[in-house]
C-alpha positions as CSV (number, residue, x, y, z in Angstrom):
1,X,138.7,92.4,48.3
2,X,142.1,91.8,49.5
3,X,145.5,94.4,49.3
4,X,147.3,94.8,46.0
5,X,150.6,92.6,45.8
6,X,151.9,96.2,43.5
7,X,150.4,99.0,44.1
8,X,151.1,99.4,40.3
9,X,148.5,97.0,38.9
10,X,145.3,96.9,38.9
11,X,143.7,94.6,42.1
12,X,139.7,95.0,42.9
13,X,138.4,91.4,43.4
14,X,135.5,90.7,40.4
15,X,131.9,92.5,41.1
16,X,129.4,90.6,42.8
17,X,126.5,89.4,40.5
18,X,123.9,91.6,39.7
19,X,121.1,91.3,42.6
20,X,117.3,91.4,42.1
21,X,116.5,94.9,41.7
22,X,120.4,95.7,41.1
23,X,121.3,97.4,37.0
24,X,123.2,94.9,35.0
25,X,124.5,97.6,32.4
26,X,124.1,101.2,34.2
27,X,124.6,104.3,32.6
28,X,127.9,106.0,33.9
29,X,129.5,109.3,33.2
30,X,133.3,110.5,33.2
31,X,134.3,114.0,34.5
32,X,136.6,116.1,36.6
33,X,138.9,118.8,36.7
34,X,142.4,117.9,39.3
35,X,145.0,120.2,40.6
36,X,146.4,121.0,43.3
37,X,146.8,124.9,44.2
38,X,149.3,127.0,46.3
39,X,147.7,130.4,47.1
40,X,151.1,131.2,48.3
41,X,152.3,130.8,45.4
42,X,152.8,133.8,42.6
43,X,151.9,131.9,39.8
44,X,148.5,131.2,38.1
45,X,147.4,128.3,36.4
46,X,145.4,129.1,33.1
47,X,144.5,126.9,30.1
48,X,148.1,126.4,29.2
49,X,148.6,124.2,32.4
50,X,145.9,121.6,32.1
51,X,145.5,118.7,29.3
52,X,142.1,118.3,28.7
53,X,140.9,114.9,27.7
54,X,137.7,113.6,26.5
55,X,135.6,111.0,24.8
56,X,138.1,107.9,23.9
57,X,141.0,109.4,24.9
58,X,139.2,110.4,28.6
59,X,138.3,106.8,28.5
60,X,142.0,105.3,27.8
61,X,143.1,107.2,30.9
62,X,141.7,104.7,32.7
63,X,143.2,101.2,32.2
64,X,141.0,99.1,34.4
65,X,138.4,100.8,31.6
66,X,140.4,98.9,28.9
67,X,138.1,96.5,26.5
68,X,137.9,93.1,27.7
69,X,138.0,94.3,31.4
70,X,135.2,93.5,33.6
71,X,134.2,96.8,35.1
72,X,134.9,97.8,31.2
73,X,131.7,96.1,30.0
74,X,129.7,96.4,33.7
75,X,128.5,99.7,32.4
76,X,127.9,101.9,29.3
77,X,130.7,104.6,30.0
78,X,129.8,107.9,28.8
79,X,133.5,110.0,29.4
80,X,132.7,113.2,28.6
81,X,135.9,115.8,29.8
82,X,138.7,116.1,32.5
83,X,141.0,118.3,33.2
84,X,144.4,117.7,34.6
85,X,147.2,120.2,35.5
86,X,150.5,119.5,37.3
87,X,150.4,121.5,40.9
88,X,151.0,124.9,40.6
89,X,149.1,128.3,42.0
90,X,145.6,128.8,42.0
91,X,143.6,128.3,38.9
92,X,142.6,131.4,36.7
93,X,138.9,132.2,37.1
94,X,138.3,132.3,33.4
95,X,140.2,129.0,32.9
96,X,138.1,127.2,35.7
97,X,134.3,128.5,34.5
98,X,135.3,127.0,31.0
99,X,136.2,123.6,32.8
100,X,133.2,123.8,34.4
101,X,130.8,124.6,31.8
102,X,132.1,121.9,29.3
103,X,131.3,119.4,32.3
104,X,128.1,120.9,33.0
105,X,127.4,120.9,29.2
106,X,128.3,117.1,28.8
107,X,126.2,115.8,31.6
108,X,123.1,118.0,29.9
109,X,123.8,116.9,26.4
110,X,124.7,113.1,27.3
111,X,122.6,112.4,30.2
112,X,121.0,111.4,32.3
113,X,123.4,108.8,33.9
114,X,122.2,106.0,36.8
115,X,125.9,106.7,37.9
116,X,128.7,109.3,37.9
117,X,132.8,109.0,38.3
118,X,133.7,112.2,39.5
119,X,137.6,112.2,39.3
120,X,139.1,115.0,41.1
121,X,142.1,116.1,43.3
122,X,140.5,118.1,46.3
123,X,143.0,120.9,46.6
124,X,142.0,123.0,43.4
125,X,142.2,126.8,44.5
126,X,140.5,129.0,42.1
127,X,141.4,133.1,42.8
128,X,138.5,134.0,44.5
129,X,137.5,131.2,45.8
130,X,137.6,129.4,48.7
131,X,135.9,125.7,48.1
132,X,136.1,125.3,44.1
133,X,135.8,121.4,44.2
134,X,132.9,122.2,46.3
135,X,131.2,124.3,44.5
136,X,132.0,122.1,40.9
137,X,130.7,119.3,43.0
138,X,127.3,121.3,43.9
139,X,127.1,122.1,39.8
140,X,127.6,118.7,38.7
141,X,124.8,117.7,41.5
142,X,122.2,120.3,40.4
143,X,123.2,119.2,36.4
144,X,122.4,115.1,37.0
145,X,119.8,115.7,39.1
146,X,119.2,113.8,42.7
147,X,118.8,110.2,41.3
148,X,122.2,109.8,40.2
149,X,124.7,107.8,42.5
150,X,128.4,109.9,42.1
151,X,131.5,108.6,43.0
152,X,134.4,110.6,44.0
153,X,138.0,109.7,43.9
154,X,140.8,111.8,45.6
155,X,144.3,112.6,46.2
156,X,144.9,112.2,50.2
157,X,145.8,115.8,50.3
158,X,142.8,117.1,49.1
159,X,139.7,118.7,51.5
160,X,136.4,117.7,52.2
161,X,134.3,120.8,52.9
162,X,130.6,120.0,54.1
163,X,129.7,121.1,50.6
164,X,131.2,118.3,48.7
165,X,130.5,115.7,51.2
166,X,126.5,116.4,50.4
167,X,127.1,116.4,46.5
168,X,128.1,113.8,46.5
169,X,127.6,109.8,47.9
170,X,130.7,107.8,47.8
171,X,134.5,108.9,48.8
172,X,137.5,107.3,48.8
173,X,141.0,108.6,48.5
174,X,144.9,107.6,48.1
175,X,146.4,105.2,51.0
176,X,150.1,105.6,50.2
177,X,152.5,108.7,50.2
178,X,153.9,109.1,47.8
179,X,151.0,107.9,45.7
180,X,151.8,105.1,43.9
181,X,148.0,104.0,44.5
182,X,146.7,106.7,42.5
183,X,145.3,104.1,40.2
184,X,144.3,101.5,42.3
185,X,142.2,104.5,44.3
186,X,140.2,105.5,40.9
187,X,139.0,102.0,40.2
188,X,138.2,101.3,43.7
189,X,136.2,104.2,43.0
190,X,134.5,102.9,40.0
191,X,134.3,99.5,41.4
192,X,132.4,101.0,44.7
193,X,130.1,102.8,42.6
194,X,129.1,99.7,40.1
195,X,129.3,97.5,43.2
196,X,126.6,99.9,44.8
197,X,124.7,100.0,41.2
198,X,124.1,96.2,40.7
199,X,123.4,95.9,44.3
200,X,119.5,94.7,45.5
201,X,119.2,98.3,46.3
202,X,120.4,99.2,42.8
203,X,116.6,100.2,41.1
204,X,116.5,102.9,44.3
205,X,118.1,105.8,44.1
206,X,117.8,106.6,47.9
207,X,118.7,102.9,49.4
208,X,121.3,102.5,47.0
209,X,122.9,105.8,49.1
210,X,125.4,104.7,51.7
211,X,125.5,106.6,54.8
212,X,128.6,109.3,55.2
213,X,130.3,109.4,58.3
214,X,131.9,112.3,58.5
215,X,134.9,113.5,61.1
216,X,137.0,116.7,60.2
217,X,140.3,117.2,62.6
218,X,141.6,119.9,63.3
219,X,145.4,119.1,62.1
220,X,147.0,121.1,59.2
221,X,150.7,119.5,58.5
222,X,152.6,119.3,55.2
223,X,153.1,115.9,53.4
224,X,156.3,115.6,54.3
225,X,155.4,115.1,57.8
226,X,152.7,112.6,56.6
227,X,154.4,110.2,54.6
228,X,153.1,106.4,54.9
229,X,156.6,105.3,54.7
230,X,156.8,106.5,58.0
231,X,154.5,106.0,61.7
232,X,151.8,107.2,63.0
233,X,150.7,108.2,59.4
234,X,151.8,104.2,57.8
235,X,149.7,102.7,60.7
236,X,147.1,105.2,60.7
237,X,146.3,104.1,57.1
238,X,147.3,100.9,57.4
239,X,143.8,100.3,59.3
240,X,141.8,101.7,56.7
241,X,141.6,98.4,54.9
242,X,140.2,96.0,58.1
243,X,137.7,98.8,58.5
244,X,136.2,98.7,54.9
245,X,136.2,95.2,55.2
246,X,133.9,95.0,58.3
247,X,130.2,94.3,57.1
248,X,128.5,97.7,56.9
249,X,131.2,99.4,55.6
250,X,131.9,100.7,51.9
251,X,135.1,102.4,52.2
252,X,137.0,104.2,54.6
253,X,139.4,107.2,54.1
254,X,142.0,109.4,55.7
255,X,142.2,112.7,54.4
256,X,145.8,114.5,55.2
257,X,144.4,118.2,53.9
258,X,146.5,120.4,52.1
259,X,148.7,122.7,53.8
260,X,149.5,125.4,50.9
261,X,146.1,126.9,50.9
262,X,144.7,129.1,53.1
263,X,141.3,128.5,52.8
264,X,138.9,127.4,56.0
265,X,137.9,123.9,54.3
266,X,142.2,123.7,54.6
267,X,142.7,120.1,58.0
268,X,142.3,116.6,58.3
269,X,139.2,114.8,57.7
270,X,138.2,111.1,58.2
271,X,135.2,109.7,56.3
272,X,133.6,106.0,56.5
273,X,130.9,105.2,54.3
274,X,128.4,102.1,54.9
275,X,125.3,100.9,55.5
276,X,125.6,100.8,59.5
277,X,125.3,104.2,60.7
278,X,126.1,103.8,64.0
279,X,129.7,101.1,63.1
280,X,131.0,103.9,60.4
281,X,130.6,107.0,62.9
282,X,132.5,104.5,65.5
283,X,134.8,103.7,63.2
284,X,135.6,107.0,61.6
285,X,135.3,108.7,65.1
286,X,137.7,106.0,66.6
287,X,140.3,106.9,63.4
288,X,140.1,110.4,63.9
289,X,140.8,110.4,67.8
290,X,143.9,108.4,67.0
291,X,145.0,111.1,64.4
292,X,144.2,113.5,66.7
293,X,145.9,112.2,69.6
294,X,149.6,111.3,67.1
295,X,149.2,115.3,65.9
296,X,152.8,115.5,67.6
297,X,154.3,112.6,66.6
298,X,154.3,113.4,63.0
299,X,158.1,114.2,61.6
300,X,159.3,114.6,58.6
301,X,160.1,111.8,55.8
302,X,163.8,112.4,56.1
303,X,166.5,114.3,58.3
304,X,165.9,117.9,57.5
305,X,168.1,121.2,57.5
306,X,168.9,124.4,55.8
307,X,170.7,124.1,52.4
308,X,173.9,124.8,53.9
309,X,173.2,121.8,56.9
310,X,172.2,119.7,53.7
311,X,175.4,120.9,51.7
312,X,177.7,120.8,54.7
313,X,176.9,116.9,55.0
314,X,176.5,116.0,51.5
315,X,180.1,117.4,50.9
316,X,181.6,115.4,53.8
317,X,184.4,113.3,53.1
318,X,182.4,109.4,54.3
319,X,178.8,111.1,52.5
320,X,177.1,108.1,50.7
321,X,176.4,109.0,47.1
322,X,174.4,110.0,45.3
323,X,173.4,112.3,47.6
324,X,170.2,113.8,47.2
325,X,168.5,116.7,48.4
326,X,165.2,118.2,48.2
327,X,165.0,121.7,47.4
328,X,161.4,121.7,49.4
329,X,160.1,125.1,49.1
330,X,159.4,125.6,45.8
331,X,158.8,121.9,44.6
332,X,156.0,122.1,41.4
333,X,154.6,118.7,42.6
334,X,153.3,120.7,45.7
335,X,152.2,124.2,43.7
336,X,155.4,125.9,43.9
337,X,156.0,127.9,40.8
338,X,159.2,126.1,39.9
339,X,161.5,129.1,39.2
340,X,162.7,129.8,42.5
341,X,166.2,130.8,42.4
342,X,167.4,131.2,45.9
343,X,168.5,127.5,45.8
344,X,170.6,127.6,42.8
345,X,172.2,131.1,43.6
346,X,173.2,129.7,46.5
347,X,175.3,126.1,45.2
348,X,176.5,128.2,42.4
349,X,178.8,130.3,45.6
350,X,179.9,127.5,46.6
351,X,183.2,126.6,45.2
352,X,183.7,123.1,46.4
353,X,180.8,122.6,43.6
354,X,181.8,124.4,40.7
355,X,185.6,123.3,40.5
356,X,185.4,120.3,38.8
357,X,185.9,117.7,42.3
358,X,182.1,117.2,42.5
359,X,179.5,116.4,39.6
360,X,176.2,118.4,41.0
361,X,172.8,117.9,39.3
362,X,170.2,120.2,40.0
363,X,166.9,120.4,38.9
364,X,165.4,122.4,37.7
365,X,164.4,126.1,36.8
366,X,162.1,127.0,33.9
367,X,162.5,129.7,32.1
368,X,161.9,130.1,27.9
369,X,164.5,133.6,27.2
370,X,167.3,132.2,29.3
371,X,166.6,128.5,27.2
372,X,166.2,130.4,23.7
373,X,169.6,132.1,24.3
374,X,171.2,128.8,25.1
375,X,170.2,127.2,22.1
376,X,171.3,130.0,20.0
377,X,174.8,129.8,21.5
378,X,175.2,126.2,21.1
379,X,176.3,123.2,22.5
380,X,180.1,123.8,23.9
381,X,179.8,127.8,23.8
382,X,180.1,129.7,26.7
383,X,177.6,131.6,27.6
384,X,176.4,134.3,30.7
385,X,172.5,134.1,31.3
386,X,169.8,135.5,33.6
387,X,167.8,132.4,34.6
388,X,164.4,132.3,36.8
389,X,162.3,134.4,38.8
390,X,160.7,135.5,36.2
391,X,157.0,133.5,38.0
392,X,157.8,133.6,42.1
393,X,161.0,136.2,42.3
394,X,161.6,134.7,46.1
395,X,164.0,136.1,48.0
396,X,166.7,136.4,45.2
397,X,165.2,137.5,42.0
398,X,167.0,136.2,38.8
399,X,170.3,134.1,38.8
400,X,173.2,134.2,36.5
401,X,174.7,131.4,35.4
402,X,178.2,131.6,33.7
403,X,179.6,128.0,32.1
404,X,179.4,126.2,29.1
405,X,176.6,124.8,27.5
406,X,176.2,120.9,28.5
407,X,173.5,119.8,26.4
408,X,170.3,121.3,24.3
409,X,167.3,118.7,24.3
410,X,164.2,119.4,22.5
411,X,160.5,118.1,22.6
412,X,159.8,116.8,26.1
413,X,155.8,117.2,26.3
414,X,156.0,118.7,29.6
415,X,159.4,120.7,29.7
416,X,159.6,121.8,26.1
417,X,163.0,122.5,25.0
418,X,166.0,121.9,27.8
419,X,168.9,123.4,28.3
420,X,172.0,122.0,30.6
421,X,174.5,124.9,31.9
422,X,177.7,123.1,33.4
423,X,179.6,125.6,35.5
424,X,182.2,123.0,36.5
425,X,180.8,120.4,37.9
426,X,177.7,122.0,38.4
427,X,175.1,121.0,35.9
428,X,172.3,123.4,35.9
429,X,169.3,122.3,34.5
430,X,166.8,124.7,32.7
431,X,163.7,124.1,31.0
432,X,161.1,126.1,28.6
433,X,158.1,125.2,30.5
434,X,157.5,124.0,34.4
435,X,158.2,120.4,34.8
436,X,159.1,118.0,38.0
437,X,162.0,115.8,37.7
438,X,161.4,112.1,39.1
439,X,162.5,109.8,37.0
440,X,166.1,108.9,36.4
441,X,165.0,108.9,32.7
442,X,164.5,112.4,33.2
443,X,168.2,113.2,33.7
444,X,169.3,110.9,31.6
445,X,167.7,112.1,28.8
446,X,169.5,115.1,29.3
447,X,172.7,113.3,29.0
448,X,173.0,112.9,32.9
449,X,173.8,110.0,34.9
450,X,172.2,110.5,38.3
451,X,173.5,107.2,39.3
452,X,177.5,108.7,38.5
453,X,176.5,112.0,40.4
454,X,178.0,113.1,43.3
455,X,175.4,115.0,44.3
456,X,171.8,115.7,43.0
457,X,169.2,118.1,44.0
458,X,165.4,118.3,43.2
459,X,163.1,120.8,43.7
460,X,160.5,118.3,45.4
461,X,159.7,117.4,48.9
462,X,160.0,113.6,49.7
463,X,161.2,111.5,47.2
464,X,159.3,109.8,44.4
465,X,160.4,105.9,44.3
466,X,163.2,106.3,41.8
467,X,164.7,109.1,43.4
468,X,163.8,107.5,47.1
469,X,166.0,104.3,45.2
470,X,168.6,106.2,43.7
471,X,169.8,107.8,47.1
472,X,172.5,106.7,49.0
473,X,171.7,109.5,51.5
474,X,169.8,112.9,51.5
475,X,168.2,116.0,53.5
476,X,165.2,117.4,53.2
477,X,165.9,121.7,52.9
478,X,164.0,123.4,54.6
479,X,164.1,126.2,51.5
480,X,162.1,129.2,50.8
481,X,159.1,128.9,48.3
482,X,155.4,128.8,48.1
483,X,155.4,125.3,49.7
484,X,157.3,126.1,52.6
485,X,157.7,123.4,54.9
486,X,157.7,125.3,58.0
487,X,154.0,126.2,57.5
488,X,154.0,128.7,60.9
489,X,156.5,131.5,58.4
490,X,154.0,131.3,55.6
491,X,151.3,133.2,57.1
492,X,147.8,131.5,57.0
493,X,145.3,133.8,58.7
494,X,142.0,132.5,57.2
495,X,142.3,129.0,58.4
496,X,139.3,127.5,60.7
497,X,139.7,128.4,64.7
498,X,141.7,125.3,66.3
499,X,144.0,124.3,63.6
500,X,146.9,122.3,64.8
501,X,149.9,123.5,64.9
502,X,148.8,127.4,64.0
503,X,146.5,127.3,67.2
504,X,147.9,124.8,70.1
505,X,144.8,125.1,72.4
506,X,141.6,123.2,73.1
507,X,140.4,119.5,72.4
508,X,138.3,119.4,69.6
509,X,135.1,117.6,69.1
510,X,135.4,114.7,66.8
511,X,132.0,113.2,66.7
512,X,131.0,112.1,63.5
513,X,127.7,114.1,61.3
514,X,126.2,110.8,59.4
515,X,124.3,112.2,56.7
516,X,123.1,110.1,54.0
517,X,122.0,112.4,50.5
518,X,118.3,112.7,50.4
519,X,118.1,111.9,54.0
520,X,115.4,114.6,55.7
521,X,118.0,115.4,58.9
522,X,121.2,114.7,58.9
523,X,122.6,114.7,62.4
524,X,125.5,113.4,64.8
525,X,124.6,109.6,65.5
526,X,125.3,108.3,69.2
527,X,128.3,106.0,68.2
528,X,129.1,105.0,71.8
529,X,129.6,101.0,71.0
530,X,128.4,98.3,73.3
531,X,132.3,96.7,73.1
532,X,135.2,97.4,71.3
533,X,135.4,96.7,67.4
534,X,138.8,95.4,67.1
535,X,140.8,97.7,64.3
């Protein structure tokens, strides 16, 4: 298997040939529920916040799944339901149990499988709960039954509690922040598990287990302090791939954690999976002393500041433009609410940006009254409205916005109807429904020019590739919201003892539990190597 040339297309190398032993067409399931949950955050994701697909349209999710493919016809694929939710707060109870029971319900009317692709996002928080993937994983273990090899792909800032590492047999997660590999990860996934199906072990459902080497670390930082654009975190994954390649070894991952939950299962964790007990607890033990030891060395993507630091430079006379700045704390794509007005109150006092010498973008606030009352006034009347806060009321509450109305734009599947409020040169942007703005086209369709702007500002933390293209220059804010950068002000309390930087004492142990499902003991394995495995 070699890297992708784009992390865009699809790259696994073709399946080896089925082995003596190995299944030539096995039996493979489709399911999952992925979000990622602030339980700092106000708001509460219920059914209205996930698109559910199953059957075909699960199926055409997948592209590397697309007829003609080869890990298309290496199985009979049985997709059965997945649910998927932009980030937001934790997950309504109600709206989680009916996820769950349609999956357990599939796998009971349509099994039994010889395989499972478990597709999830390992930071789901469900109110009143402190390891939901974990206990969906245990669920969907007890509903196949023990004989069936899972495979689980996840985002990078998800969590791997001990309960979801014994559901299940194979993990892998993304390599690149931001995750333009998201695809690449879920048929790497897929191809692992097939790989692992056809395989001379195939027929036996305990050899055809890998071994799980398993190293949690203690180290709880945001994502923006983690990109892979950036070292230690680009060379920390960067030896991921030599390591998967060594022979013994399935896959090996880098879990960053996810730092807007406060929930014990909430640090770092490295996993190797393989064959070779004693190389993947080296290996994952070796990776995992190294993230350990770069805990301080982690900054953040991009020069940070308060919004008046980030407005102070963005206004000065040489500032490259665009200029773009993250409005951090309360970006969706994190699980902030989205409706945090403290930003937006705040450019809207500053003259220099409403009298017509600067064209300001910002994005976005959602809320439905205050874009009703916009498209009763029209495009070109002047209208006074009470905007946001009406999820997460912050530190400001609701924000009134006095200008003219820019444009009205209807039928975006995630925003709903969009209204633009210029005040000047200000362009406010406010939406029906919560939605994340990274794509030029999403400005644009407004009738925006980001590339004309002066300045523009998101509420997201590091830049998606477009807007990471598109700027000439920008801060990160450190703003207010229920993804707070500075994780110390937010007021975790339920976190594991030793977590970096909330607890700044100590060396933790970080020898590896190799367990392999099935196994009768499942205990640390003396990884001490006779030389040095080069990375």
């Amino acid at each position: 298997m070699t890297a992708p040339q784009d992390a865009h297309e699809i790259w696994m190398g073709p399946l080896p040939p089925v082995d003596d032993g190995g299944l030539p067409k096995p039996r493979v399931g489709i399911a999952g529920i992925s979000i990622e949950s602030s339980t700092f955050s106000p708001h509460i994701s219920g059914d209205e916040a996930f698109t559910i697909r199953t059957g075909a349209d699960l199926r055409a999710y997948y592209p590397f799944l697309d007829e003609g493919r080869e890990l298309a016809e290496a199985a009979e694929w049985v997709p059965l339901t997945h649910g998927r939710s932009l980030p937001g707060g934790a997950v309504d109870p109600e709206t989680y149990r009916r996820m769950k029971d349609a999956i357990l319900d599939g796998i009971r009317e349509h099994g039994p499988f010889d395989g499972f692709f478990f597709d999830i996002h390992g930071a789901m928080s469900v109110v009143g709960m402190d390891d939901a993937e974990g206990d969906l994983a245990r669920a969907v273990r007890e509903a196949l039954g023990p004989d069936t090899l899972v495979s689980t792909s996840m985002d990078l800032h998800g969590n791997v509690s001990e309960v979801l590492r014994d559901a299940v047999d194979l993990l892998t997660c993304y390599r690149m922040a931001p995750h333009e590999d998201w695809l690449n990860t879920k048929e790497r996934a897929v191809w692992n598990l097939l790989d692992r199906l056809r395989g001379p072990h195939g027929a036996d459902p305990l050899a055809r287990r890998p071994f799980t080497a398993w190293v949690p670390v203690p180290v709880l930082l945001p994502g923006e302090k983690t990109s892979t654009r950036l070292e230690p975190a680009r060379g920390i994954y960067a030896e991921l791939p030599a390591i998967e390649a060594l022979p013994g070894v399935v896959d090996a991952s880098v879990w960053i954690g996810y730092a807007w939950a406060d929930e014990p299962r909430c640090q770092a964790y490295v996993v190797v999976t393989g064959d070779d007990r004693e190389l993947i607890a080296r290996e994952a033990e070796r990776v995992a002393r190294r993230f350990w030891d770069a805990r301080e060395d982690f900054v953040f993507v991009a020069e940070t500041g308060t919004l008046d630091e980030a407005l102070d430079r963005a206004l000065a006379p040489a500032a490259a433009r665009p200029y773009v700045i993250s409005d951090s704390g309360d970006n969706p794509t994190a699980g902030g609410a989205g409706d945090v007005t403290w930003t937006l109150a705040r450019l809207l006092e500053r003259p220099e940006l409403t009298d017509g010498s600067q064209t300001t973008l910002v994005a976005s606030i959602f809320d439905s009254e205050a874009v009703a009352r916009a498209v009763a006034a029209g495009v070109g009347a002047e209208v006074e409205l009470e905007a946001g806060a009406r999820v997460d009321p912050g530190p400001h509450g609701p924000v009134t916005i006095r200008g003219t109305v820019f444009s009205i734009t209807h039928g975006d599947p995630d925003a709903g109807t969009q209204a633009v409020i210029a005040v000047g040169g200000l362009h406010a942007i406010v939406t029906e429904r919560r939605k994340p703005f990274h794509h030029l086209s999403d400005f644009r369709m407004l009738g925006l020019e980001p590339t004309e702007a002066d300045i523009v500002v998101v509420k997201i933390g590091y830049l998606e590739p477009e807007l990471y293209e598109l700027a000439a220059d920008w801060t990160l804010a450190l703003t207010p919201g229920g993804v707070d950068q500075d994780l110390l002000r937010l007021g975790h309390h339920r976190l594991r003892p030793g977590v970096y930087p909330f607890d700044t004492t100590g060396t933790p142990d970080l020898t590896a539990t190799v367990v392999r499902r099935g196994d009768a003991e499942e205990t640390p394995v003396d990884s001490t190597p006779a030389e040095e495995t080069p990375a």
